[in-house]
C-alpha positions as CSV (number, residue, x, y, z in Angstrom):
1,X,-2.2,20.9,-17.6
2,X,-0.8,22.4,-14.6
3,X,2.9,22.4,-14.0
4,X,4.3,20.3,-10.9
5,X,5.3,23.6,-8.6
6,X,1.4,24.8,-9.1
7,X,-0.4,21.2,-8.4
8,X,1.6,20.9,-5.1
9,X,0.4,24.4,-3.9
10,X,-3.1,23.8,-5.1
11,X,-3.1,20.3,-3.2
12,X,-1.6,22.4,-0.3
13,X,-4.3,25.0,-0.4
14,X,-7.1,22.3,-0.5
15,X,-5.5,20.7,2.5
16,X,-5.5,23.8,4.4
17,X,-9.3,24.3,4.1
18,X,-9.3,20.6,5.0
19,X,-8.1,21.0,8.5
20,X,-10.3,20.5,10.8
21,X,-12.2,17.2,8.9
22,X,-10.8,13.6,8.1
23,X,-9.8,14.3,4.9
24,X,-6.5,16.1,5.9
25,X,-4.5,13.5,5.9
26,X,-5.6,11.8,2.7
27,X,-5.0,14.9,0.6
28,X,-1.7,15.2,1.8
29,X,-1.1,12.0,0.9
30,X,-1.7,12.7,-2.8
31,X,0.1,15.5,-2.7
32,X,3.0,13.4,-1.9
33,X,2.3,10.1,-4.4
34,X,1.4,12.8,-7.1
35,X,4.7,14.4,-7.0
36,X,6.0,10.7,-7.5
37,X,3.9,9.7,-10.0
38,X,4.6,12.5,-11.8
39,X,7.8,13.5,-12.0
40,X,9.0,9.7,-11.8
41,X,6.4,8.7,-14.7
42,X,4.9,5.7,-13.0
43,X,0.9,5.3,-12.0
44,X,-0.3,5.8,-8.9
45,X,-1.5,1.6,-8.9
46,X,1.8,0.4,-10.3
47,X,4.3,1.2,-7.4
48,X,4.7,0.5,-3.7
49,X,7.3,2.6,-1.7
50,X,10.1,-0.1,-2.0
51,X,9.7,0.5,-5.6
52,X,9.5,4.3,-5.5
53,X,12.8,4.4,-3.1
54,X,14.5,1.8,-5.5
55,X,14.2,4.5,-8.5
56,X,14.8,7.9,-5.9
57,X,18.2,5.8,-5.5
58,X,18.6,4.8,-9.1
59,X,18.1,9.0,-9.6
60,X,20.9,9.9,-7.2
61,X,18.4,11.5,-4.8
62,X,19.9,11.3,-1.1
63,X,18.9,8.7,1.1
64,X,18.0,11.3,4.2
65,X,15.8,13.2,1.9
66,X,14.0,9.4,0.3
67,X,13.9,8.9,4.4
68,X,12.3,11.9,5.3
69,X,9.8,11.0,2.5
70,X,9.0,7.8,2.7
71,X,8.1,8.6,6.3
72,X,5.6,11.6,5.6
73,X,3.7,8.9,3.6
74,X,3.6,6.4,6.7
75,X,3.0,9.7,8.7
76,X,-0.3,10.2,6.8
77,X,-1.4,6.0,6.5
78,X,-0.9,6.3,10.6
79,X,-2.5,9.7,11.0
80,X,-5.8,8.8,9.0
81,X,-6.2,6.1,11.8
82,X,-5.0,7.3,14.9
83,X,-7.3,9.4,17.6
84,X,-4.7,12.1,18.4
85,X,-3.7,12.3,14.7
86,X,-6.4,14.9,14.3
87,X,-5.3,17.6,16.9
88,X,-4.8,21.0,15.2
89,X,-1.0,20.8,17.0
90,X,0.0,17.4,15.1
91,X,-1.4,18.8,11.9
92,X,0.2,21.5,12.2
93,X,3.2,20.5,12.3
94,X,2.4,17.0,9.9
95,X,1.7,20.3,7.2
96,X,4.9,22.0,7.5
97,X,6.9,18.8,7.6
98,X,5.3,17.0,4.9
99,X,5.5,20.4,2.6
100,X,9.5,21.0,3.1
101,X,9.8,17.1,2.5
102,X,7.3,17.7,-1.1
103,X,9.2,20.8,-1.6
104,X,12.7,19.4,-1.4
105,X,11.7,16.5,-3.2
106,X,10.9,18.5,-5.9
107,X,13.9,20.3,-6.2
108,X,15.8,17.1,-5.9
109,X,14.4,15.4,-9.0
C-alpha cells in the first residue's frame, strides 16, 4: 500500500495529464475525499462534509484550514458543471489552491 504523502502526488500527477478533459475536476476531488477517508478512517459512502468538519473540529484542526477545505471540494462539485470552469487559467489556479489546501491538510492531521 502506498503511503498518504505518495497517493496525493500520484492523484496530482494524474490530474495534471488530465487537464485539458472533464475529468480534471473529478480527480481532484478524490484526491481531496481520499486524504479524508484515509487519514480520518471513515468510507468514502459514510460521510457528508458536515460530518467530515464535525471530526476536523473534534481533531483540533483550525477552522480557516477545515474552510479552506471544505471549499476546494464545492470548488470542484461547481467546476464539473460550470462552462468557464474548464479554462486552462481557472484550472490553474483550482490546482495550486486545492494542492496547498491537500497539503496543509495533511500536515494538520
Amino acid at each position: 500500500a502506498q503511503t498518504g504523502g505518495l497517493q496525493i502526488e500520484n492523484r496530482f500527477r494524474s490530474a495534471i495529464l488530465l487537464f485539458t478533459q472533464d475529468s480534471f475536476y473529478t480527480e481532484l476531488s478524490k484526491t481531496l475525499n481520499g486524504l479524508i477517508t484515509d487519514k480520518l478512517h471513515v468510507g468514502e459512502n459514510v460521510y457528508t462534509r458536515e460530518h467530515i468538519t464535525e471530526i476536523l473540529r473534534e481533531r483540533n484542526v483550525e477552522n480557516n484550514l477545515i474552510t479552506e477545505y471544505m471549499d476546494c471540494m464545492h470548488m470542484c462539485d461547481e467546476a464539473r458543471f460550470s462552462p468557464d470552469g474548464k479554462s486552462r487559467a481557472r484550472m490553474d489556479d483550482a490546482y495550486e489552491r486545492i494542492r496547498a489546501a491537500i497539503l496543509n491538510m495533511d500536515n494538520a492531521l
